[in-house]
TORTI-566853 format. One line per field, with one value per residue: residue number from 1; residue in one letter; x, y, z of N, C-alpha, C, CB in turn. Coordinates in Angstrom, 2 decimals, always signed. Glycine has a CB too. Layout:
BEGIN
k: c(NUM_...)
r: c(a_...)
n.east: c(X_...)
n.north: c(Y_...)
n.up: c(Z_...)
ca.east: c(X_...)
ca.north: c(Y_...)
ca.up: c(Z_...)
c.east: c(X_...)
c.north: c(Y_...)
c.up: c(Z_...)
cb.east: c(X_...)
cb.north: c(Y_...)
cb.up: c(Z_...)
//
This chain:
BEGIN
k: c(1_2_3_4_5_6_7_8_9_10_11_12_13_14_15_16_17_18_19_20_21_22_23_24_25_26_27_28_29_30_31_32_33_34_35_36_37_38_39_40_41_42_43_44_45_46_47_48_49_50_51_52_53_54_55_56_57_58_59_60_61_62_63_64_65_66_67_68_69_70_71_72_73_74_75_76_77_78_79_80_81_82_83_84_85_86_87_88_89_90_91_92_93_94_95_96_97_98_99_100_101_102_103_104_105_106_107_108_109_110_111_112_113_114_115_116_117_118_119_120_121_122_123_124_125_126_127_128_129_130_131_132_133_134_135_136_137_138_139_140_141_142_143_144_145_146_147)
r: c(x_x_x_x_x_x_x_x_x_x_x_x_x_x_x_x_x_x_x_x_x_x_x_x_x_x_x_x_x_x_x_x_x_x_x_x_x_x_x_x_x_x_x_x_x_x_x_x_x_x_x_x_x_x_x_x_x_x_x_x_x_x_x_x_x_x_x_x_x_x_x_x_x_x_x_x_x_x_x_x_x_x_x_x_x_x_x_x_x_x_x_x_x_x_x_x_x_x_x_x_x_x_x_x_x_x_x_x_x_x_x_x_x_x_x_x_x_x_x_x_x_x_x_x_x_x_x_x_x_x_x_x_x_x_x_x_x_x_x_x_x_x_x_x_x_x_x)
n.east: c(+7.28_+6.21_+6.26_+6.55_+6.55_+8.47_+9.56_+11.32_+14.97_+17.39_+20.88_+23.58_+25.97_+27.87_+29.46_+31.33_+30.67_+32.97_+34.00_+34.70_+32.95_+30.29_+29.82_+28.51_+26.07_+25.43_+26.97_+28.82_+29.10_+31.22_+33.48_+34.05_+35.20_+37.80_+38.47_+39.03_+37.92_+35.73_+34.51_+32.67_+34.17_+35.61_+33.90_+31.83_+27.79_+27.30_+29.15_+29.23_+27.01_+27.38_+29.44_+28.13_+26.46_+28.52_+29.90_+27.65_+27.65_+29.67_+32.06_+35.20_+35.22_+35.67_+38.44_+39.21_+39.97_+39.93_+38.45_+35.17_+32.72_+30.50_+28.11_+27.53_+30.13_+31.32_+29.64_+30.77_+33.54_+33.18_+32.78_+34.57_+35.44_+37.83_+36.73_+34.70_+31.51_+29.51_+25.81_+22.84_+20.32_+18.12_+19.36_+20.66_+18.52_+18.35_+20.84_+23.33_+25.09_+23.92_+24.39_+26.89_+27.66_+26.55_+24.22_+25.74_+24.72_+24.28_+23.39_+23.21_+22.55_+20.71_+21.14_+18.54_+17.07_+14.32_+13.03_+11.97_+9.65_+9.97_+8.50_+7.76_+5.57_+2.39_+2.53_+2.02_+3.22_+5.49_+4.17_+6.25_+7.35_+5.52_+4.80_+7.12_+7.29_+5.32_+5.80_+8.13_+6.85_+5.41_+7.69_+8.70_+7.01_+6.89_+9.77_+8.82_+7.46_+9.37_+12.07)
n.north: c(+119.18_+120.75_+123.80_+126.03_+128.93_+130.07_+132.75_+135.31_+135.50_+137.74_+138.52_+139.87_+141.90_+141.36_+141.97_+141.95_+142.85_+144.51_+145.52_+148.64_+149.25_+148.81_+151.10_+152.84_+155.10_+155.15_+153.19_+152.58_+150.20_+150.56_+151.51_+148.84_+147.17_+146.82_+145.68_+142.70_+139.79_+136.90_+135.07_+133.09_+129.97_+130.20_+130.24_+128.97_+128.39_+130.48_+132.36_+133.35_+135.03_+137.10_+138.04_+138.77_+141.07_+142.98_+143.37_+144.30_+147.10_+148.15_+147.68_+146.22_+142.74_+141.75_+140.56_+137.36_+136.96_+134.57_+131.47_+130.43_+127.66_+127.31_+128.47_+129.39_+129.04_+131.34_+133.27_+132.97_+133.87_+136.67_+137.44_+137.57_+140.16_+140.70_+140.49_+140.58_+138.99_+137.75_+136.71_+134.88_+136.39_+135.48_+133.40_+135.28_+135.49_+132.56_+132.41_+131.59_+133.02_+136.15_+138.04_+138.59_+139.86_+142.29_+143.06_+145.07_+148.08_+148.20_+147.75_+144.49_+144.36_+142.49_+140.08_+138.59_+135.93_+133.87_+131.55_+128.18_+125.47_+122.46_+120.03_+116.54_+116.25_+115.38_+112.96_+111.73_+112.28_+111.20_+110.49_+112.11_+113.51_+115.30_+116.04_+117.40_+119.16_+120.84_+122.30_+123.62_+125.74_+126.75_+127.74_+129.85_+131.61_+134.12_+134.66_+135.64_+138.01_+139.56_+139.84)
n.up: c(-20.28_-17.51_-15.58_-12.92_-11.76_-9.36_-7.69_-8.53_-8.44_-7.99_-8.58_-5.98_-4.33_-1.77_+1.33_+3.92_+7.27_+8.45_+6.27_+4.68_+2.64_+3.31_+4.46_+2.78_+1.30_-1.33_-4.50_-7.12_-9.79_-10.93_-9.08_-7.53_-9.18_-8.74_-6.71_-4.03_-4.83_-4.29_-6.41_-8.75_-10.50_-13.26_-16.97_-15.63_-15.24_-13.73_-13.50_-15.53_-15.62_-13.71_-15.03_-17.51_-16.24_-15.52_-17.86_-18.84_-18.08_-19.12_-18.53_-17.30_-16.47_-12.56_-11.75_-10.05_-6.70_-4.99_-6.32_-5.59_-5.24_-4.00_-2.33_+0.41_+1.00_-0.17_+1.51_+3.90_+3.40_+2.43_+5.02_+6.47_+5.91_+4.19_+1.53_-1.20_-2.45_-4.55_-4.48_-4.71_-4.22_-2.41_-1.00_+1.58_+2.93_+3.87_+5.40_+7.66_+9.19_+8.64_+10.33_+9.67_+7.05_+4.80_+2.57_-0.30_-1.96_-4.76_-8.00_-9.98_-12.92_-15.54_-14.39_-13.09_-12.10_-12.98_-10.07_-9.85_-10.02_-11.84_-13.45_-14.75_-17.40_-17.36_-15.56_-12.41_-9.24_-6.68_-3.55_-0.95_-3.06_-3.94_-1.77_-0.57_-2.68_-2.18_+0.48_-0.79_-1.96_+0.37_+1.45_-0.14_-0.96_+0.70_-0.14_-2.85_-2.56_-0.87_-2.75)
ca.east: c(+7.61_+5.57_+7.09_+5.95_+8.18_+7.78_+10.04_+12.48_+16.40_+18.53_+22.00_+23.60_+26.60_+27.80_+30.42_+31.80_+30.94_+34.44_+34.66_+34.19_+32.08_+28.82_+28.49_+28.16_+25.04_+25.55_+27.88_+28.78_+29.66_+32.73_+34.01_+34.15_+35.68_+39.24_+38.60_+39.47_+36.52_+35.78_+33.98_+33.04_+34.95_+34.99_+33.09_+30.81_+26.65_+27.12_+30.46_+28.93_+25.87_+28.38_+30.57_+27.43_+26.45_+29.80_+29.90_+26.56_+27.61_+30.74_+32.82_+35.75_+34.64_+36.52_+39.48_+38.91_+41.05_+39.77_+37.66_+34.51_+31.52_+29.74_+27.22_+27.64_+31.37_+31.57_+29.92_+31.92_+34.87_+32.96_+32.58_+35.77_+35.44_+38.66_+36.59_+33.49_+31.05_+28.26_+25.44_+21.63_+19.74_+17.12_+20.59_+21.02_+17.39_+18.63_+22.04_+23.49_+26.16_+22.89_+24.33_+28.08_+27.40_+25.36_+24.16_+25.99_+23.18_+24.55_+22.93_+23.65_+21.90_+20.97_+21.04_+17.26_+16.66_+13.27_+13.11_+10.68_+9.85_+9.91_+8.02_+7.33_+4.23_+1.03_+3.57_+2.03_+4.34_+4.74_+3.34_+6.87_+7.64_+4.04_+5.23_+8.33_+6.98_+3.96_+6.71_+8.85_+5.84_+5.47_+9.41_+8.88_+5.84_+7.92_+10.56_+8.56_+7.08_+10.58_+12.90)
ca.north: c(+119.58_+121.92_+124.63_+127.03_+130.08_+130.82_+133.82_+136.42_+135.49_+138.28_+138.26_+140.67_+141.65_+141.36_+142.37_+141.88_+143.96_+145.35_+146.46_+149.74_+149.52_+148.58_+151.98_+153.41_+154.41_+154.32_+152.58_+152.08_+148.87_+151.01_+151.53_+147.41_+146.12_+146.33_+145.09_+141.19_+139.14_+135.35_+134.12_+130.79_+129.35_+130.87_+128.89_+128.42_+129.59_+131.80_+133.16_+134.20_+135.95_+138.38_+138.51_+139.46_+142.17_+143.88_+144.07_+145.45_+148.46_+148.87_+147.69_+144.99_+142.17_+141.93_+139.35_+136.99_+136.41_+133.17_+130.56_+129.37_+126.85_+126.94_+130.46_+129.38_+129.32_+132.92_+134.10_+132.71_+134.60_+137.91_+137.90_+138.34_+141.83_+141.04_+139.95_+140.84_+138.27_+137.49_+135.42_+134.74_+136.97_+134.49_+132.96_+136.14_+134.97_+131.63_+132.75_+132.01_+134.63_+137.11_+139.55_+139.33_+140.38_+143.34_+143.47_+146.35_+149.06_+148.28_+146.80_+143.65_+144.31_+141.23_+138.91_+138.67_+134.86_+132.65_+130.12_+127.52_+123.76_+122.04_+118.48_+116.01_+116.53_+114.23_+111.96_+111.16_+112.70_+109.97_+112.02_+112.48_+114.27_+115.95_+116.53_+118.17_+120.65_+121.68_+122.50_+124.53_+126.69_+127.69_+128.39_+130.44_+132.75_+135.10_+135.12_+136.34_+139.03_+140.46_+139.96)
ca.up: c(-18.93_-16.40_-15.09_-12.58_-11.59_-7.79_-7.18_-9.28_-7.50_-8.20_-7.76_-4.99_-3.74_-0.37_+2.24_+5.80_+8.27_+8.48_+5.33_+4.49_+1.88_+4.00_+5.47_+1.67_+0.45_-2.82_-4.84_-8.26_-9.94_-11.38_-7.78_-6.66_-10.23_-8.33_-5.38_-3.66_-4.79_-4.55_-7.76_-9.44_-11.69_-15.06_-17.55_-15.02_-15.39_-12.16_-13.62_-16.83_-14.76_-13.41_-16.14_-18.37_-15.83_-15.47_-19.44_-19.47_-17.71_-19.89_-17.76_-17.39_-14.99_-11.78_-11.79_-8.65_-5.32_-4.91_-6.91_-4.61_-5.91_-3.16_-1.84_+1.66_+1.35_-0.48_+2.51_+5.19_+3.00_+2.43_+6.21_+6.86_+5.46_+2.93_+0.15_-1.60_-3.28_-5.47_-4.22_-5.25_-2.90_-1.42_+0.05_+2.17_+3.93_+4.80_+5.76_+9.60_+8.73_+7.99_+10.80_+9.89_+5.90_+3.99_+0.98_-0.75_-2.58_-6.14_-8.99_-10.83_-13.97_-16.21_-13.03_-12.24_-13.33_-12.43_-9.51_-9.19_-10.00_-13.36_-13.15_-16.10_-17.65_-17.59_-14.65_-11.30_-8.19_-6.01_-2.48_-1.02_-4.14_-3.81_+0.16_-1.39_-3.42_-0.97_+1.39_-1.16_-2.07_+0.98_+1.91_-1.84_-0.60_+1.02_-0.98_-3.46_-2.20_-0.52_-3.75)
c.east: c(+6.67_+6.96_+6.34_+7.27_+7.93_+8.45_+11.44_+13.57_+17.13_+19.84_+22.73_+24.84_+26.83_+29.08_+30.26_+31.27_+31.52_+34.67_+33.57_+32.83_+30.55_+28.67_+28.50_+26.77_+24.47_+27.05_+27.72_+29.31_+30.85_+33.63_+34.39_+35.09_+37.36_+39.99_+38.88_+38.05_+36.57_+34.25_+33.96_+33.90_+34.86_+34.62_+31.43_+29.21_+26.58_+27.84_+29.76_+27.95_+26.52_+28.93_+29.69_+27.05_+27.64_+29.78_+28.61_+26.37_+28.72_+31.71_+33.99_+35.42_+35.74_+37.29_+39.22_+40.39_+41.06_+38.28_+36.46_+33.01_+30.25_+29.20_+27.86_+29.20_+31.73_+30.82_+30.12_+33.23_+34.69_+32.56_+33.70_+36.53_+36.82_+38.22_+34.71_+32.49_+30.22_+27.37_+23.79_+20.94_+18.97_+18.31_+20.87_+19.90_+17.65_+19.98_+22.66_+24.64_+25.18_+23.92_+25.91_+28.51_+26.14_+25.53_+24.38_+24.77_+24.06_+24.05_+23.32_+22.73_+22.24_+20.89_+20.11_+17.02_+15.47_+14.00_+11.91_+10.91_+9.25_+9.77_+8.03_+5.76_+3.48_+1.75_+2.82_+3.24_+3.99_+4.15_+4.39_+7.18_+6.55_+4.90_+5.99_+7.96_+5.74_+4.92_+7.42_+8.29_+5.99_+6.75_+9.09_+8.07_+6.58_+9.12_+9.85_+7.58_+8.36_+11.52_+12.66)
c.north: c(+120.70_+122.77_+125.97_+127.74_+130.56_+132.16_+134.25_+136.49_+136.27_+137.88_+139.26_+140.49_+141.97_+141.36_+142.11_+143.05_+144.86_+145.71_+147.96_+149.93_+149.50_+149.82_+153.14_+153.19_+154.09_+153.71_+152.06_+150.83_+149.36_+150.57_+150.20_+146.57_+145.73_+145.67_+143.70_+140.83_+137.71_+135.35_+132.80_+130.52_+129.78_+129.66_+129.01_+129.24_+131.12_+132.82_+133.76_+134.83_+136.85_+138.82_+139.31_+140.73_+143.11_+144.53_+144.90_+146.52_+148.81_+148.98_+146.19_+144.11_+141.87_+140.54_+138.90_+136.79_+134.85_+132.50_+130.15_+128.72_+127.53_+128.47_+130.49_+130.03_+130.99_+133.50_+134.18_+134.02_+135.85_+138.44_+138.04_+139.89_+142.17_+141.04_+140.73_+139.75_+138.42_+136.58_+135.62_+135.49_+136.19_+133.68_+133.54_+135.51_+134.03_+131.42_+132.53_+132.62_+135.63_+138.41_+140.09_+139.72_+141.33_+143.11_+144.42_+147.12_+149.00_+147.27_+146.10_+143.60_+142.79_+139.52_+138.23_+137.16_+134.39_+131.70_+129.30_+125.77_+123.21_+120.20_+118.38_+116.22_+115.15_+112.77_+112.09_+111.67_+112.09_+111.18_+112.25_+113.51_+115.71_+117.01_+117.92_+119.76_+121.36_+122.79_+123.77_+125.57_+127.18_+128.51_+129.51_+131.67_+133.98_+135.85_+136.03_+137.56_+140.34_+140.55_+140.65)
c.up: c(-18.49_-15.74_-14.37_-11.65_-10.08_-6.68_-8.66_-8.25_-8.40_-7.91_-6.95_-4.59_-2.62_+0.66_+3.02_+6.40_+8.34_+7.12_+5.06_+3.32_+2.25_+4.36_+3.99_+1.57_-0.54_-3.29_-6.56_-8.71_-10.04_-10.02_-7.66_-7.78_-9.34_-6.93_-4.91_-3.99_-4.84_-5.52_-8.06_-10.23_-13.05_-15.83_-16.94_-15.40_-14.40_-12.74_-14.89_-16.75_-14.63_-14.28_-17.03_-17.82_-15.89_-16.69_-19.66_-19.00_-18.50_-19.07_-17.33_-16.35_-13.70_-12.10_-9.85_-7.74_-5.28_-5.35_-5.59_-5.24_-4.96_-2.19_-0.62_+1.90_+1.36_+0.65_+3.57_+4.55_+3.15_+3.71_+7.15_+6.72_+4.19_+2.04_-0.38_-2.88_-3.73_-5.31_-4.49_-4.00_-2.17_-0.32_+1.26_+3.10_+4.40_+5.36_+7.35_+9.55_+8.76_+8.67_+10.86_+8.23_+5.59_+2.60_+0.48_-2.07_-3.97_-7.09_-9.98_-11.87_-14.74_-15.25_-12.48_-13.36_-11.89_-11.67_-9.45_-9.68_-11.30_-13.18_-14.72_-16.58_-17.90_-16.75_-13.27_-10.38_-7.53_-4.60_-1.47_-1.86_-4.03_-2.61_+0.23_-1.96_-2.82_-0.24_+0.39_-1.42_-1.09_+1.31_+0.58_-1.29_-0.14_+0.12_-2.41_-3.97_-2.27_-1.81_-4.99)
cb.east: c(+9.09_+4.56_+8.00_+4.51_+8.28_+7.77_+10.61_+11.85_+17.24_+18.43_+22.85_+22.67_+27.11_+27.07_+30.73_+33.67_+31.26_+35.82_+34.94_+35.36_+32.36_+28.60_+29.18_+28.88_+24.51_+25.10_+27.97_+29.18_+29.23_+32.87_+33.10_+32.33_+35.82_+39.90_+37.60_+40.11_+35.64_+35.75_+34.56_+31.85_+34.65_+36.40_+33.95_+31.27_+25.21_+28.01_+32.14_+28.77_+25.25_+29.38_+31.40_+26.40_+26.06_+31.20_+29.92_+25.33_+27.68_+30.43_+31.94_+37.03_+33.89_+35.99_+41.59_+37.95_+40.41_+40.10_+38.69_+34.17_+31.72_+30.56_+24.98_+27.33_+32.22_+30.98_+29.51_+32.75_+35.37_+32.13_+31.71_+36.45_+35.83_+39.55_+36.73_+33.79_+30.98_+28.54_+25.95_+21.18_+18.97_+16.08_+21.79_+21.15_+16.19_+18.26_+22.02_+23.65_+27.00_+20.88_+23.54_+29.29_+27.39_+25.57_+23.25_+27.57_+22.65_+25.82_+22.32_+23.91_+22.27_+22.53_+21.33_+15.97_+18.32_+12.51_+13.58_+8.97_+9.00_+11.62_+6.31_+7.62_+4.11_+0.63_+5.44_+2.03_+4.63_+6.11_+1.55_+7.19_+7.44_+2.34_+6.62_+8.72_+6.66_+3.09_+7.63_+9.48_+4.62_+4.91_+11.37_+8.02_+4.73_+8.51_+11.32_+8.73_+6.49_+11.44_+13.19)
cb.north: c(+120.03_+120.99_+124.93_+126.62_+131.94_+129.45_+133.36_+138.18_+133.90_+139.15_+137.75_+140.50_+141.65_+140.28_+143.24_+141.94_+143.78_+144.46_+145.49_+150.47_+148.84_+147.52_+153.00_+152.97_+154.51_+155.44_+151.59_+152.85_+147.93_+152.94_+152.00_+146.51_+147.01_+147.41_+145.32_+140.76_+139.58_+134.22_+134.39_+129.79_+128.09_+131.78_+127.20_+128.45_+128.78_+131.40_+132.26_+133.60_+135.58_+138.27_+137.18_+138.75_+141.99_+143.11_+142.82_+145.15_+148.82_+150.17_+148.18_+145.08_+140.63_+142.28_+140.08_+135.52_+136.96_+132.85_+129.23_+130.22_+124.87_+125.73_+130.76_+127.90_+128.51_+133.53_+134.58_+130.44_+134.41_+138.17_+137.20_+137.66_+142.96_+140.49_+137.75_+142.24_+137.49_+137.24_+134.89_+133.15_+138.07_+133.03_+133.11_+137.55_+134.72_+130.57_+134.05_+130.63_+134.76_+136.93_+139.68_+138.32_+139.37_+145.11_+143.42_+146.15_+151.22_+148.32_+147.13_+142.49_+145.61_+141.56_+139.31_+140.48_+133.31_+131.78_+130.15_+128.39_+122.95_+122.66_+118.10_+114.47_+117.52_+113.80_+112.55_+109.78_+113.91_+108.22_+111.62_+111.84_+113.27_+114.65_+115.22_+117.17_+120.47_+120.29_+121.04_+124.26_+126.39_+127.34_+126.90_+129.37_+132.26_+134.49_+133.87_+135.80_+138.64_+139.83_+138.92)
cb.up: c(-18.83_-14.86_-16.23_-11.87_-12.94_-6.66_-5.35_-9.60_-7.14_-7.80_-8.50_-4.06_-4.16_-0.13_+2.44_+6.25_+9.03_+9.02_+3.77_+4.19_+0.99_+5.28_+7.74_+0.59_+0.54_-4.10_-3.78_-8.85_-11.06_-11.75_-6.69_-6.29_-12.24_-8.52_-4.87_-1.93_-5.92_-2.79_-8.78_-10.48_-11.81_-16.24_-16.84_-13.46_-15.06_-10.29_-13.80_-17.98_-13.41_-12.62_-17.06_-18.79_-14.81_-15.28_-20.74_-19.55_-16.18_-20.42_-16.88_-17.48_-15.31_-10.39_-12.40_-8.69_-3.58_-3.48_-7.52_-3.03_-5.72_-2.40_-1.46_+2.19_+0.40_-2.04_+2.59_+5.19_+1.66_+1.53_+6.70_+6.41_+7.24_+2.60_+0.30_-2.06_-3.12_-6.60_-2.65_-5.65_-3.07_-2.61_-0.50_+1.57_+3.53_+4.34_+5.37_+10.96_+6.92_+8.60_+12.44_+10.83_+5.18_+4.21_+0.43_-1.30_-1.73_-6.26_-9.42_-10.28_-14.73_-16.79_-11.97_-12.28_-14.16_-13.62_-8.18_-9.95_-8.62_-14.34_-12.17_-16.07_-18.85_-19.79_-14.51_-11.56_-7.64_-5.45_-1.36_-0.91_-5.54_-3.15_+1.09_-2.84_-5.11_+0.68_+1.85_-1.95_-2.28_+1.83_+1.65_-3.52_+0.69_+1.94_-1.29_-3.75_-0.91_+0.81_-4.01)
//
């Protein structure tokens, strides 16, 4: 397999508007462990991203409000200002919520994983496929500058 890495996606958390915590400018992880949060599913790779950060500050991981798979959803929820989620930062850029969530100033240590595109090796891309990944490069350029 090929594999080329085209941006560093942290993970980030993120609030409503209305909640108070946006007009903090710092913030410790300690502070947020007891708060309403929507999370994935335990088990899950996402859920054990967080879960590994939390522990690697020495700290118990938050217990969730409500289960959600899906980024988009968690920040429809965390824009209601009850909840606070966890979502891959490059998400925040293609977000049409962008201006009713912040990204709160606290760091998810352990969270910073490679994105990019993993082809077969010595395989022909038909030129759709080609098309495909021209295209994601560029959407990527940015991102990995800003992240």
């Amino acid at each position: 397999m090929d594999q080329q890495v085209l941006f560093e996606d942290p993970l980030v958390v993120v609030a409503g508007m209305e909640s108070p915590w946006v007009r903090r400018r710092r913030i410790k992880l300690s502070e947020l462990v007891n708060e309403p949060w929507t999370l994935s599913s335990p088990g899950t790779m996402f859920d054990s991203l967080v879960i590994d950060s939390f522990r690697a500050n020495g700290l118990t991981p938050p217990r969730a409000t409500i289960y959600v798979e899906e980024h988009h959803m968690k920040i429809k929820l965390a824009a209601t200002g009850r909840f606070l989620a966890v979502v891959p930062a490059s998400v925040l850029r293609f977000s049409t919520t962008r201006g009713s969530i912040k990204m709160l100033p606290v760091e998810l240590p352990t969270t910073h994983r490679p994105s990019g595109i993993i082809t077969l090796k010595n395989r022909t891309l038909s030129s759709p496929a080609q098309l495909f990944i021209k295209c994601v490069r560029e959407v990527a350029k940015p991102l990995a500058k800003r992240i």
